[in-house]
TORROKOL-511651 format. One line per field, with one value per residue: residue number from 1; residue in one letter; x, y, z of N, C-alpha, C, O, CB in turn. Coordinates in nm, 3 decimals, padded with zeros to 5 digits. Atoms other than C-alpha are relative to their C-alpha. Glycine has a CB too. Example, Ala and Ser with C-alpha at 12.3 -4.5 7.8 and 13.67 -1.06 7.14 Angstrom:
n <- (1,2)
res <- (a,s)
n.X <- (00.089,-00.082)
n.Y <- (-00.119,-00.119)
n.Z <- (00.000,-00.006)
ca.X <- (01.230,01.367)
ca.Y <- (-00.450,-00.106)
ca.Z <- (00.780,00.714)
c.X <- (00.090,-00.077)
c.Y <- (00.120,00.109)
c.Z <- (00.000,00.073)
o.X <- (00.194,-00.026)
o.Y <- (00.118,00.220)
o.Z <- (00.066,00.090)
cb.X <- (-00.099,00.041)
cb.Y <- (00.003,00.046)
cb.Z <- (00.125,-00.142)
//
This chain:
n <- (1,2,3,4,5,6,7,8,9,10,11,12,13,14,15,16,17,18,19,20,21,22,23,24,25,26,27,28,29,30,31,32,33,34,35,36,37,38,39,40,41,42,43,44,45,46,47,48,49,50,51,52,53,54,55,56,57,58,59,60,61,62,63,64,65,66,67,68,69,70,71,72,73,74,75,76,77,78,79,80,81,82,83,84,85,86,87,88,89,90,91,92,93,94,95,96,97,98,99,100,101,102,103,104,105,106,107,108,109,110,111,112,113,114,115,116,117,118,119,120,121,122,123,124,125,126,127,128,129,130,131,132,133,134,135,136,137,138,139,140,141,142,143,144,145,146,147,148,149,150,151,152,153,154,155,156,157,158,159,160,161,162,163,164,165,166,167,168,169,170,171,172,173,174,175,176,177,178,179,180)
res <- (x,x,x,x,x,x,x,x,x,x,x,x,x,x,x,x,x,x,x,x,x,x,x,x,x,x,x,x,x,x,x,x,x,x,x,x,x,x,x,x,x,x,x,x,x,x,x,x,x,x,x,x,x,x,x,x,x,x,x,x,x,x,x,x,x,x,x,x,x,x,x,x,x,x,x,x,x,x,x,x,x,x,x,x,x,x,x,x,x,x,x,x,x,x,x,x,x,x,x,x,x,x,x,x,x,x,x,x,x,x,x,x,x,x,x,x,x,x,x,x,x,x,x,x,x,x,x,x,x,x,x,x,x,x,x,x,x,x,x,x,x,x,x,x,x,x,x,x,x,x,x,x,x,x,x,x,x,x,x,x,x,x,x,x,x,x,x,x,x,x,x,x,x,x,x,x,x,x,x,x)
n.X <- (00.084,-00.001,00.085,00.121,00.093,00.096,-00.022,00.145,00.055,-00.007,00.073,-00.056,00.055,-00.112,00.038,-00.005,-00.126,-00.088,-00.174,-00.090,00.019,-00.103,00.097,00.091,-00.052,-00.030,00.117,00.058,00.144,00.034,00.005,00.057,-00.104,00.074,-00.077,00.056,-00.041,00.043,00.006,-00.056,-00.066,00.020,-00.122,00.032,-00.110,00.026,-00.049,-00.089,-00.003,-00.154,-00.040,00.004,00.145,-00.023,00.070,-00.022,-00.133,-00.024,00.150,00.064,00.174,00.102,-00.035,-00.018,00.098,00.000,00.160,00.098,-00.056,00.094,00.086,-00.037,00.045,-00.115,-00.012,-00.076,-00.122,-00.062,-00.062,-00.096,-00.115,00.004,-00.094,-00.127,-00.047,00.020,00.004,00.055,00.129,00.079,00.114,00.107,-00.028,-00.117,-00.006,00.097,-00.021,00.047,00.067,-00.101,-00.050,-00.058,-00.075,00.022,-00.098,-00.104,-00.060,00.020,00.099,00.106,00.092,-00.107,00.060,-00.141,00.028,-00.078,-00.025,-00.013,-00.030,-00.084,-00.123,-00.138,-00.019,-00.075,-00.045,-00.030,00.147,00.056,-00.084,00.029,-00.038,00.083,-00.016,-00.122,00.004,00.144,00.042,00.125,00.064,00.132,00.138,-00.034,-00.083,00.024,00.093,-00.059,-00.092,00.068,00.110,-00.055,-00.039,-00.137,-00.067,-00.107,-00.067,-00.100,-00.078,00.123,-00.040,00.188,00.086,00.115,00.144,00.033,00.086,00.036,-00.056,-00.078,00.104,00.051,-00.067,00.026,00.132,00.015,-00.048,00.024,00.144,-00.056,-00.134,00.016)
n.Y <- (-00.077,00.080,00.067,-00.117,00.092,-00.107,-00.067,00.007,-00.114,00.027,00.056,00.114,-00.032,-00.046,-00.133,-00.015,-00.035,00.144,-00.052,00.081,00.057,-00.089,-00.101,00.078,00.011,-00.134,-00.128,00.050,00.081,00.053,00.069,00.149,00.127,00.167,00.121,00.130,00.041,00.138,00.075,00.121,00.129,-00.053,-00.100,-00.166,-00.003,-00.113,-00.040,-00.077,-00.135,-00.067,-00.117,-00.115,-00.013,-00.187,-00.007,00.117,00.096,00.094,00.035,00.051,-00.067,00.107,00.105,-00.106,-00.088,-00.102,-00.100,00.053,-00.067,-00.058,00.121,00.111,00.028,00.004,00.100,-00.016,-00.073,00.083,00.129,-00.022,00.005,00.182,00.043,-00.109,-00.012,00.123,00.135,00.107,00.009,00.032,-00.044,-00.074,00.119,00.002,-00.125,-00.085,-00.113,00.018,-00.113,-00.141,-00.129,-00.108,-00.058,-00.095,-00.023,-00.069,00.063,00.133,00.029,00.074,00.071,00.113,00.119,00.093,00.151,00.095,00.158,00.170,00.059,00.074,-00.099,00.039,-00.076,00.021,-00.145,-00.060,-00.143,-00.105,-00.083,-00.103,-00.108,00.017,00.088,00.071,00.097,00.059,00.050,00.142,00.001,00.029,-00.098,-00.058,-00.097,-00.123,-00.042,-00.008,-00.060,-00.123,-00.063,-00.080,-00.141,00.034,-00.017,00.098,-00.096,-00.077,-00.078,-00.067,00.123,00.025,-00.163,00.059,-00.052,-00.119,00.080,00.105,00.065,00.116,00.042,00.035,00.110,00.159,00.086,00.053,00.086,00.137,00.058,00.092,00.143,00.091)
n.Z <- (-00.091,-00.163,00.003,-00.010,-00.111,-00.028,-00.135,-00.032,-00.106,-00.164,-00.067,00.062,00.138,00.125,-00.004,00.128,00.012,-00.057,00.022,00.008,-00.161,-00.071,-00.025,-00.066,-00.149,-00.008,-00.004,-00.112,00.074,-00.021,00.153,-00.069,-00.020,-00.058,-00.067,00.027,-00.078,00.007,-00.087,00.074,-00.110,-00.154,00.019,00.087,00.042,-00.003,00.039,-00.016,00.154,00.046,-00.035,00.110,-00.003,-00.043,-00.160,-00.048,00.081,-00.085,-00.024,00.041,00.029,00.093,00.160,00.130,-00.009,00.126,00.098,00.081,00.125,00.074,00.078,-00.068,-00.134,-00.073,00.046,00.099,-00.035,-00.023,00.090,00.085,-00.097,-00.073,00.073,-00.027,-00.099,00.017,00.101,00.009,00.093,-00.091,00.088,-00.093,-00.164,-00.107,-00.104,-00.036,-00.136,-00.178,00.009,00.032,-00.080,00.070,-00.023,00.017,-00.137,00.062,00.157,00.013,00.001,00.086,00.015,00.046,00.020,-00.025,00.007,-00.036,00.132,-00.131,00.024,00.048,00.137,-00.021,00.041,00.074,-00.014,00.129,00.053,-00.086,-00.054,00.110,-00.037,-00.098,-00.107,-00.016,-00.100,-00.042,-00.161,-00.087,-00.143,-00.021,00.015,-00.135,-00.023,00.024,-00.059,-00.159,00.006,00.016,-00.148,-00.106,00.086,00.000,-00.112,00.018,00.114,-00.044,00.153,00.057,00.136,00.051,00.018,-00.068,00.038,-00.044,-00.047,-00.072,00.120,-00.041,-00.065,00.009,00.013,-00.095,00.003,00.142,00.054,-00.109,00.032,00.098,00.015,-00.115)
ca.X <- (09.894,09.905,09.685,09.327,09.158,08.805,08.777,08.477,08.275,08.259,07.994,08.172,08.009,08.187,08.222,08.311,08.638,08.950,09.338,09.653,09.752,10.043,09.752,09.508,09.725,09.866,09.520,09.365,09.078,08.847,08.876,08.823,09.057,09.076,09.228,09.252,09.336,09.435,09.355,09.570,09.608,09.497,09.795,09.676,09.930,10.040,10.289,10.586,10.590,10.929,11.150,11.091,10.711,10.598,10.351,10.420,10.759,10.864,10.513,10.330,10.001,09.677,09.790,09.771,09.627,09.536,09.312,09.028,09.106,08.865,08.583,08.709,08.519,08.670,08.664,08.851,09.115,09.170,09.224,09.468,09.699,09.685,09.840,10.096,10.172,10.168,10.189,09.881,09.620,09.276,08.910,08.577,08.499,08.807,08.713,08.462,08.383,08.380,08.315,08.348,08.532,08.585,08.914,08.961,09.354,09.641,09.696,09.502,09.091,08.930,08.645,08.810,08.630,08.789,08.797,08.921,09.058,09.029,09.177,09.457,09.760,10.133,10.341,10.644,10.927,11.022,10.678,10.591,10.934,10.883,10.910,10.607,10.632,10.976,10.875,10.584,10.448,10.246,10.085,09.800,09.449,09.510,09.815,09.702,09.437,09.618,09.852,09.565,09.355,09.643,09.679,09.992,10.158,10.402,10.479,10.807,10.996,10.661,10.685,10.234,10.036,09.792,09.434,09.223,08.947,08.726,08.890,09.089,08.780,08.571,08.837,08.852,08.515,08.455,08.689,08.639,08.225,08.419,08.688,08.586)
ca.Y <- (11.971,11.898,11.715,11.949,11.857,11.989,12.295,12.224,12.478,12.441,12.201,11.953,12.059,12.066,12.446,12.388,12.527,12.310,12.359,12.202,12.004,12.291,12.567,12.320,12.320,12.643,12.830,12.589,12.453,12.267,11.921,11.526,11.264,10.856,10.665,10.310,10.105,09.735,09.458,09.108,08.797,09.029,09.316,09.696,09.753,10.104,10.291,10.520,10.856,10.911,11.162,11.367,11.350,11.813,11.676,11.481,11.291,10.994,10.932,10.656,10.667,10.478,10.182,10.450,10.735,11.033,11.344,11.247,11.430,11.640,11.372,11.136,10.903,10.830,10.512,10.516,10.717,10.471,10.166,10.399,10.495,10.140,10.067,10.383,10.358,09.975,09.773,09.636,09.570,09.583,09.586,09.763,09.446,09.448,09.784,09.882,10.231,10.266,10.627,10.995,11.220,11.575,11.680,12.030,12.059,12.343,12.344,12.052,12.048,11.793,11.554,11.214,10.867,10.598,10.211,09.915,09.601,09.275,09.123,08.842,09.078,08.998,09.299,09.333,09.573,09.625,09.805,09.954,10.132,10.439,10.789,10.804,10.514,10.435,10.163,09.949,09.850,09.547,09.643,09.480,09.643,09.599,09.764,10.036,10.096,10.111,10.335,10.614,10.557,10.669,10.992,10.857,10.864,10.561,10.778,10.872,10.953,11.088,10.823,10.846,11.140,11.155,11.187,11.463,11.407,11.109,10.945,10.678,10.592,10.550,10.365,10.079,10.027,10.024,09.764,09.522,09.519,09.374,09.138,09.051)
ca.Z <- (06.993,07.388,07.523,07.623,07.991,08.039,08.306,08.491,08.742,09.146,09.098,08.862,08.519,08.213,08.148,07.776,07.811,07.815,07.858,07.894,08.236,08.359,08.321,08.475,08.798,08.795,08.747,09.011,08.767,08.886,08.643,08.653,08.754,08.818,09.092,09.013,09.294,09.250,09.493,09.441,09.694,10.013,09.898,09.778,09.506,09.547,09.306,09.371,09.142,08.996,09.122,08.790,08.825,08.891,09.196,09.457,09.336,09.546,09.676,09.730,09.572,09.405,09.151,08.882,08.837,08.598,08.398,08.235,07.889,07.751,07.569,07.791,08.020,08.298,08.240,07.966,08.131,08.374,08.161,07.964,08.306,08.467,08.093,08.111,08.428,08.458,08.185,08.248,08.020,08.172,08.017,08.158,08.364,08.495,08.693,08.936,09.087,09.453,09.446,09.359,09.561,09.509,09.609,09.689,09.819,09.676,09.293,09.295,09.260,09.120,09.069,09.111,09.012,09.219,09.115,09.225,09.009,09.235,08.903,08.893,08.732,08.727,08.777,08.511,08.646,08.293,08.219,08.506,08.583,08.374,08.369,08.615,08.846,09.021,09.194,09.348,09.740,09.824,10.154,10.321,10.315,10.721,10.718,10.505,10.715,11.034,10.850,10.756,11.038,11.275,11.001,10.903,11.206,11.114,10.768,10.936,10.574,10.490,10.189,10.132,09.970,10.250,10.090,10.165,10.399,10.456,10.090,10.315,10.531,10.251,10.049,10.301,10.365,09.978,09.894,10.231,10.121,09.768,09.882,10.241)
c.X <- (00.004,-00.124,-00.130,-00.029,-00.127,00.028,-00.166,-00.044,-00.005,-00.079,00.011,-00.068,00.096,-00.045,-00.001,00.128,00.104,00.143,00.083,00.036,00.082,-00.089,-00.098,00.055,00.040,-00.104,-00.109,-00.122,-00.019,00.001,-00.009,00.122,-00.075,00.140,-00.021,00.112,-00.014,00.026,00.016,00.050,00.031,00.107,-00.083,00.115,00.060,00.117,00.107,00.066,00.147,-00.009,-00.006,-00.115,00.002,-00.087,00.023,00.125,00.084,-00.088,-00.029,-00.111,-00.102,00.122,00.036,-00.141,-00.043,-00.088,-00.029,00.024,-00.113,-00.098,00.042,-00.045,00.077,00.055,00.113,00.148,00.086,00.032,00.133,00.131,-00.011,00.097,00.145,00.068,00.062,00.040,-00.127,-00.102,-00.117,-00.126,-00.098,-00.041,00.066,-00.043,-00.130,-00.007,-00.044,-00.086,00.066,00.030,00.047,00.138,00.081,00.152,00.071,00.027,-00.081,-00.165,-00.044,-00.078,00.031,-00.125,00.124,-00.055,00.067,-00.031,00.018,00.083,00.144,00.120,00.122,00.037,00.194,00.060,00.051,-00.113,-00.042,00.130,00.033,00.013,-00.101,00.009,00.174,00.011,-00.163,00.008,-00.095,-00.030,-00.155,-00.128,00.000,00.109,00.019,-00.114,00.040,00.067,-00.090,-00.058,00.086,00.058,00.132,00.104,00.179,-00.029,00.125,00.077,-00.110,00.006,-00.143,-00.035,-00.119,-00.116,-00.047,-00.148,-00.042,-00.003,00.066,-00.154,-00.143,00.022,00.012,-00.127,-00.068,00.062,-00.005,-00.150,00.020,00.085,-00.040,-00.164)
c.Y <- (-00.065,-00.023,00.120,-00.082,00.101,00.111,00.000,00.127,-00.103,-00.158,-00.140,-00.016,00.037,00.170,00.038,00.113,-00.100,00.089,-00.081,-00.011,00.084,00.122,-00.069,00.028,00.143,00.126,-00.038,-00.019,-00.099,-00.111,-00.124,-00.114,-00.146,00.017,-00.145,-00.074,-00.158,-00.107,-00.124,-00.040,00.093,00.107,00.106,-00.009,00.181,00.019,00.088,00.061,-00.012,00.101,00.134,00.020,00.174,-00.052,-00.131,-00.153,-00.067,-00.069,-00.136,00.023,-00.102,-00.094,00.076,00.101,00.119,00.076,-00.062,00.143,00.036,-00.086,-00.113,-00.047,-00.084,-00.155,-00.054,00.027,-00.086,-00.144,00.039,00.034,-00.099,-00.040,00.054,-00.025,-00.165,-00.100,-00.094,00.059,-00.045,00.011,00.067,-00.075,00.023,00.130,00.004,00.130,-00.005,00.129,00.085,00.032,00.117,00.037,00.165,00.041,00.174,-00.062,-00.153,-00.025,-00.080,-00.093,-00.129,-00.119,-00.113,-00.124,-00.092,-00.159,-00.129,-00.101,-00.070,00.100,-00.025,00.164,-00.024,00.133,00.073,00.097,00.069,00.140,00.124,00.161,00.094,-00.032,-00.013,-00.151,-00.047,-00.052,-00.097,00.022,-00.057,00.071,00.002,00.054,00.148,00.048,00.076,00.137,00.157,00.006,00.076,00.161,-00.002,00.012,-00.089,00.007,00.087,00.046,00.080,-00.046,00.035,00.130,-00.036,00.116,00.084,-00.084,-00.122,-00.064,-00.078,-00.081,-00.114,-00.100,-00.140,-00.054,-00.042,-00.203,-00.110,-00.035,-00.086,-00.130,-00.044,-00.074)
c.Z <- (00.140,00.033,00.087,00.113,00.000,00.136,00.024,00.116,00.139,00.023,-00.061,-00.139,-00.076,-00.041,-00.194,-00.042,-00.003,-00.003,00.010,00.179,00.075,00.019,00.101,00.154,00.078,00.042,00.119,00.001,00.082,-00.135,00.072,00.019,00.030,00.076,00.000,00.167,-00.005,00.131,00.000,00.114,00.131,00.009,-00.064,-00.083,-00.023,-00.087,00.046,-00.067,00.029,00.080,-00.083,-00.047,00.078,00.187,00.048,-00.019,00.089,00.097,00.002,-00.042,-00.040,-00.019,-00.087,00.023,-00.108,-00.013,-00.085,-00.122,-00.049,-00.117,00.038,00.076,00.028,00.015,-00.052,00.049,00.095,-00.027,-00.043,00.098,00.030,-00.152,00.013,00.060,00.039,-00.063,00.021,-00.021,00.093,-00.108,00.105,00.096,00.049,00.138,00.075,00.073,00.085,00.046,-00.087,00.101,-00.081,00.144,-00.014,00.075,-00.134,-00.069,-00.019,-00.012,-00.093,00.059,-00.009,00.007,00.063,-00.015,00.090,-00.091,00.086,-00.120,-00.006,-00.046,00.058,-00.046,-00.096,00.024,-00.126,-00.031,00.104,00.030,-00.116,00.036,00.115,00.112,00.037,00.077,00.072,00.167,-00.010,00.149,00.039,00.017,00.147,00.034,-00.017,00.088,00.106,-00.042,-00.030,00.123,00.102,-00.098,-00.001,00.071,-00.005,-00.166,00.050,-00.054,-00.050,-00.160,-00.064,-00.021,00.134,-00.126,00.115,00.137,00.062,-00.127,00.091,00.049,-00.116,-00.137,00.052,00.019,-00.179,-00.064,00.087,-00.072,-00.174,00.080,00.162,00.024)
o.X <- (00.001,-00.219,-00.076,-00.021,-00.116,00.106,-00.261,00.044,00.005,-00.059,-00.055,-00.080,00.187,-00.161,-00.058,00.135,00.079,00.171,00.039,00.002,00.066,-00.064,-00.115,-00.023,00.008,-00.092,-00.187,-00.203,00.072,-00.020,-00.023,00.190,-00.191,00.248,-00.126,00.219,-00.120,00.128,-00.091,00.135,00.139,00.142,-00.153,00.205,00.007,00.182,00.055,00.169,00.209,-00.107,00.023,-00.128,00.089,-00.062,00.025,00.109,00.170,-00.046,00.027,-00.175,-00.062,00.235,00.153,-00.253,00.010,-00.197,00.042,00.041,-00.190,-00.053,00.036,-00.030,00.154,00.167,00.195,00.247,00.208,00.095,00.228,00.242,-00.051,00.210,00.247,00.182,00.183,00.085,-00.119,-00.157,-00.105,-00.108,-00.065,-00.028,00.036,-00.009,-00.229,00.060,-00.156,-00.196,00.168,-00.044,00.106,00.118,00.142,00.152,00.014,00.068,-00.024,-00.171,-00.068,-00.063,00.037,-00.217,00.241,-00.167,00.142,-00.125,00.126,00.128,00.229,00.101,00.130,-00.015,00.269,00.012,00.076,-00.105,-00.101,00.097,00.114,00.050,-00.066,00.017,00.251,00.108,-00.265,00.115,-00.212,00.029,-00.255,-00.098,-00.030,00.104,00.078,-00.132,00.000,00.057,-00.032,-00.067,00.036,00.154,00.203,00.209,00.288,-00.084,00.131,00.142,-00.078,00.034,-00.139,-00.006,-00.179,-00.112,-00.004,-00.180,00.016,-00.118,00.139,-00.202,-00.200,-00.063,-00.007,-00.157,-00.124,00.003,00.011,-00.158,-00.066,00.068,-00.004,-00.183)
o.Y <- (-00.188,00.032,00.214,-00.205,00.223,00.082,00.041,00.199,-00.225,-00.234,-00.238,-00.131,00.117,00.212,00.129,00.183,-00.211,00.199,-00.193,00.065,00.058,00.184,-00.007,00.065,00.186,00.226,00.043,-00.014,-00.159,-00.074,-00.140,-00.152,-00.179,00.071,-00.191,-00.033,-00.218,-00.099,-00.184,00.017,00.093,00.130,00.069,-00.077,00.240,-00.086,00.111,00.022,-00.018,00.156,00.247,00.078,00.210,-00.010,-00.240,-00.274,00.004,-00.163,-00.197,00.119,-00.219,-00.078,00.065,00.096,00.092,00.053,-00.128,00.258,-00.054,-00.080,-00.208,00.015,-00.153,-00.186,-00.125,-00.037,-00.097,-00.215,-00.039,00.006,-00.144,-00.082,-00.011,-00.047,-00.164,-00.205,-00.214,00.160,-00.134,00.061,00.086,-00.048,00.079,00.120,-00.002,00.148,-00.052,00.130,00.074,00.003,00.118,00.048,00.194,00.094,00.217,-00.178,-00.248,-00.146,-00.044,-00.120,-00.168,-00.105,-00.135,-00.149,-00.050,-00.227,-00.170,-00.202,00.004,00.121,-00.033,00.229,-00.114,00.242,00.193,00.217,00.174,00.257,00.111,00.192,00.203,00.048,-00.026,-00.212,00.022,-00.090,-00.064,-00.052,-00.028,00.182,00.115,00.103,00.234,00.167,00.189,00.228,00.263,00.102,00.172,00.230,00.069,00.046,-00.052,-00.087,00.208,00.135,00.170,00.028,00.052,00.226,-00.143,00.228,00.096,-00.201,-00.171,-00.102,-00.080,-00.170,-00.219,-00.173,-00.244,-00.171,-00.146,-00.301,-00.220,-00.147,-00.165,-00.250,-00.159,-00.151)
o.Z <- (00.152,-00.023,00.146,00.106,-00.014,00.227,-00.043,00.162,00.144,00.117,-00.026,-00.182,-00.056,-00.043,-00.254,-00.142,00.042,-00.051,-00.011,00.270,00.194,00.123,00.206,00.242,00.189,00.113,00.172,00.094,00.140,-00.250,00.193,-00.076,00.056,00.049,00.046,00.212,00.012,00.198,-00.019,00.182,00.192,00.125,-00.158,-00.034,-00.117,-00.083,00.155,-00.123,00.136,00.131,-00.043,-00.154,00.156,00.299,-00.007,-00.009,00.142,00.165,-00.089,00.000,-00.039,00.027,-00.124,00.072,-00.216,00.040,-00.160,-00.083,-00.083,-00.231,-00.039,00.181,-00.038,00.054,00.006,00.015,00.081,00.052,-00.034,00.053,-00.077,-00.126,00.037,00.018,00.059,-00.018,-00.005,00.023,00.178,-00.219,00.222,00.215,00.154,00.256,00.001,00.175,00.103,00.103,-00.156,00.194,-00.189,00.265,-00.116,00.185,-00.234,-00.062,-00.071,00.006,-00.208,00.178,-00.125,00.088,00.032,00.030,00.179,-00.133,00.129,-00.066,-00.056,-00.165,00.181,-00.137,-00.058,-00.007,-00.129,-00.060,00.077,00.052,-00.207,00.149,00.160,00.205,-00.059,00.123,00.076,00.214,-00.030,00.228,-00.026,00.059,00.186,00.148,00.048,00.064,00.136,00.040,-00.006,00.200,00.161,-00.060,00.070,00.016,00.039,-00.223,00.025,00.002,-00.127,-00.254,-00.186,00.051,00.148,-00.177,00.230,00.157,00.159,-00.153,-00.009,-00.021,-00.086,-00.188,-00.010,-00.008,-00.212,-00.111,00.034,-00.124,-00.214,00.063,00.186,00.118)
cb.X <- (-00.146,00.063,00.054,-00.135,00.081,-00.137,00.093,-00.032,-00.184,-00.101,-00.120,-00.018,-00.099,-00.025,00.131,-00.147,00.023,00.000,00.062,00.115,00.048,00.149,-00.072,-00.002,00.138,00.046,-00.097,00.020,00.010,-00.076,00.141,-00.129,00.105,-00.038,-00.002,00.045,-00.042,00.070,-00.075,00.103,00.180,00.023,00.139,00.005,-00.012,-00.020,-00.061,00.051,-00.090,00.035,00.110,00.079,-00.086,-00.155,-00.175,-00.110,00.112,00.081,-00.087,00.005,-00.011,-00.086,-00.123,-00.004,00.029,-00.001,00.010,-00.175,00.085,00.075,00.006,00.076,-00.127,-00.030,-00.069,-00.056,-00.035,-00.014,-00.088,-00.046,00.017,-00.233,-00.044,-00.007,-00.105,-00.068,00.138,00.007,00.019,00.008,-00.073,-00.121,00.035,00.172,00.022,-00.061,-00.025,00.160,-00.021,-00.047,00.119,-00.148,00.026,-00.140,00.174,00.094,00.211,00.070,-00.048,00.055,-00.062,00.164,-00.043,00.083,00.030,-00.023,00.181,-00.234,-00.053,-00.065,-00.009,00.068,-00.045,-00.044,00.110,00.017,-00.169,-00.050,00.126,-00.148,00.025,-00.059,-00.074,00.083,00.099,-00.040,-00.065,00.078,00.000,00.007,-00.163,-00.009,00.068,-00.022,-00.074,00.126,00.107,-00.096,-00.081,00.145,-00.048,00.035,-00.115,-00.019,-00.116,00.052,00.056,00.004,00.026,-00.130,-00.107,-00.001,-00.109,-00.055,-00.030,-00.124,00.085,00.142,-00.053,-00.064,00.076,00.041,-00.128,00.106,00.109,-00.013,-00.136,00.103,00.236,00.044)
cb.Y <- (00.008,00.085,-00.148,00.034,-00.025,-00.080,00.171,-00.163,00.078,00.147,00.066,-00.125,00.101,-00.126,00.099,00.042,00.080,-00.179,00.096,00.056,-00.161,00.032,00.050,-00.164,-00.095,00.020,00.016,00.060,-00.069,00.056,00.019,-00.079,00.033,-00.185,00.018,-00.070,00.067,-00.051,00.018,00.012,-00.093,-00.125,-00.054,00.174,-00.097,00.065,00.013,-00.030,00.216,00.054,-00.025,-00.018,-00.152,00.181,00.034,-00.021,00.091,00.041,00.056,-00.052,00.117,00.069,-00.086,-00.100,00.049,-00.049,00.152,-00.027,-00.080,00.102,-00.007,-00.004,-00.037,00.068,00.000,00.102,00.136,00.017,-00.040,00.113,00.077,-00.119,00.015,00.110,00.071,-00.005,-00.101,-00.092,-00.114,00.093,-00.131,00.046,-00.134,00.049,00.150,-00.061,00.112,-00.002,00.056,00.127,-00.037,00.148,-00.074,00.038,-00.214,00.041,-00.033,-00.073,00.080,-00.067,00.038,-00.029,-00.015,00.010,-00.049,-00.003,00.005,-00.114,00.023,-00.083,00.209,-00.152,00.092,-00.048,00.006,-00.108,-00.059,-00.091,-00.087,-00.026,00.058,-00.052,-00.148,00.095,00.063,-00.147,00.115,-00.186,00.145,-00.052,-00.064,-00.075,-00.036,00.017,-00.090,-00.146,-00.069,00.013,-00.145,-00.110,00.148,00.029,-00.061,-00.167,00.110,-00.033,-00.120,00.180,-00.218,-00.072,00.033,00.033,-00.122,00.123,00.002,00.003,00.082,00.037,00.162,00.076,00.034,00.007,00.109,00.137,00.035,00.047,00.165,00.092,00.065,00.095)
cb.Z <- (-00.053,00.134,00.063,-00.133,00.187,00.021,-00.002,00.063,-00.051,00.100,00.007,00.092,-00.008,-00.172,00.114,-00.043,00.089,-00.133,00.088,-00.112,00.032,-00.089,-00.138,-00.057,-00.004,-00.123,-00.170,00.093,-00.162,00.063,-00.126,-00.116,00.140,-00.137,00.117,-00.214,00.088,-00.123,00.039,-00.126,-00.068,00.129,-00.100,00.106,-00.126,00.129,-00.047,00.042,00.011,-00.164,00.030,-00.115,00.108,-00.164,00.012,-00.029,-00.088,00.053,-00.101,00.040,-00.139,-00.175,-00.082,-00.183,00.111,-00.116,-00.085,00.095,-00.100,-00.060,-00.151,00.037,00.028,00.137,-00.061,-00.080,00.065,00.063,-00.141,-00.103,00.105,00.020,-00.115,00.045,00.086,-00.016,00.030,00.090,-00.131,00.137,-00.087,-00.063,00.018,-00.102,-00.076,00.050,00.003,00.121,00.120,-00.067,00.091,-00.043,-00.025,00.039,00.060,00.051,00.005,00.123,00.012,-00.105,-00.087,00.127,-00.171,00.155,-00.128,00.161,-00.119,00.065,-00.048,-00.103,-00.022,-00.105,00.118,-00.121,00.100,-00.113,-00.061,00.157,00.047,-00.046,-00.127,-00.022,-00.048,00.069,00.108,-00.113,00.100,00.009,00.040,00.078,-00.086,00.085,-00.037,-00.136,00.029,00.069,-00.102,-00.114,00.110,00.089,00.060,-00.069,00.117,00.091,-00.055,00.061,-00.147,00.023,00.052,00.130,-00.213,00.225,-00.027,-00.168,-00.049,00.097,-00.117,00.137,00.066,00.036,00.011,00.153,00.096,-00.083,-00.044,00.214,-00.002,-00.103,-00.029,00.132)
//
């Protein structure tokens, strides 16, 4: 059976429906996601979706990311991409959330929970390089900054999903009131 995501209403309520993640996108459900975002020796560690990923494919993005699966907290969900995606094993300590954001772009609404992992982690290109990820970035939390605040201006391959909104803004100040 494929895997079921809840379809929630406008206002981020489970509706008690669920479907599969190609209807989910297609029908332009509202549903729940994580962004995990890890933060190691003053570096963001950002990801780079395969070329055979349906959205966004060659991207940078989060650390890892994912749908929260129908009886799934979100929690949960992002321990289990950070493994997927990753190779790396994390526990509920390991995470805190910074916020929600609702993201409301094309083919794309959802309810996203975003963390950040300040822990210690070695990355292993054997596990991370997967049918997901092609690759990883170490950029500084002042470089990424520089690089949203000017609305990706010096994105001249257009390499970064830009986030929607005021999701960069309130990314950075999240994770400086942690690590600085």
């Amino acid at each position: 059976m494929m895997k079921q995501y809840d379809i929630l209403d406008k206002n981020g309520n489970i509706t008690g429906k669920t479907t599969d993640i190609r209807t989910l996108h297609d029908r332009n459900f509202y549903h729940r996601a994580v962004q995990i975002w890890i933060y190691n020796d003053g570096y963001l560690i950002l990801q780079k979706r395969s070329p055979k990923v349906r959205s966004y494919p060659n991207k940078y993005e989060a650390s890892a990311s994912g749908h929260v699966e129908s009886n799934e907290e979100s929690i949960t969900t992002a321990i289990r991409e950070t493994r997927e995606e990753l190779g790396i094993k994390l526990e509920i300590d390991d995470l805190k959330l910074l916020f929600h954001f609702f993201a409301d772009e094309e083919h794309n609404r959802e309810f996203r929970d975003v963390y950040l992992v300040t822990k210690k982690v070695i990355l292993d290109q054997n596990k991370y390089l997967n049918k997901e990820v092609s690759g990883i970035l170490k950029i500084s939390l002042k470089d990424y900054e520089n690089l949203v605040k000017n609305n990706y201006q010096n994105d001249i391959d257009n390499e970064f999903i830009h986030q929607p909104g005021n999701y960069n803004d309130q990314l950075i100040l999240k994770i400086k009131e942690i690590v600085i």
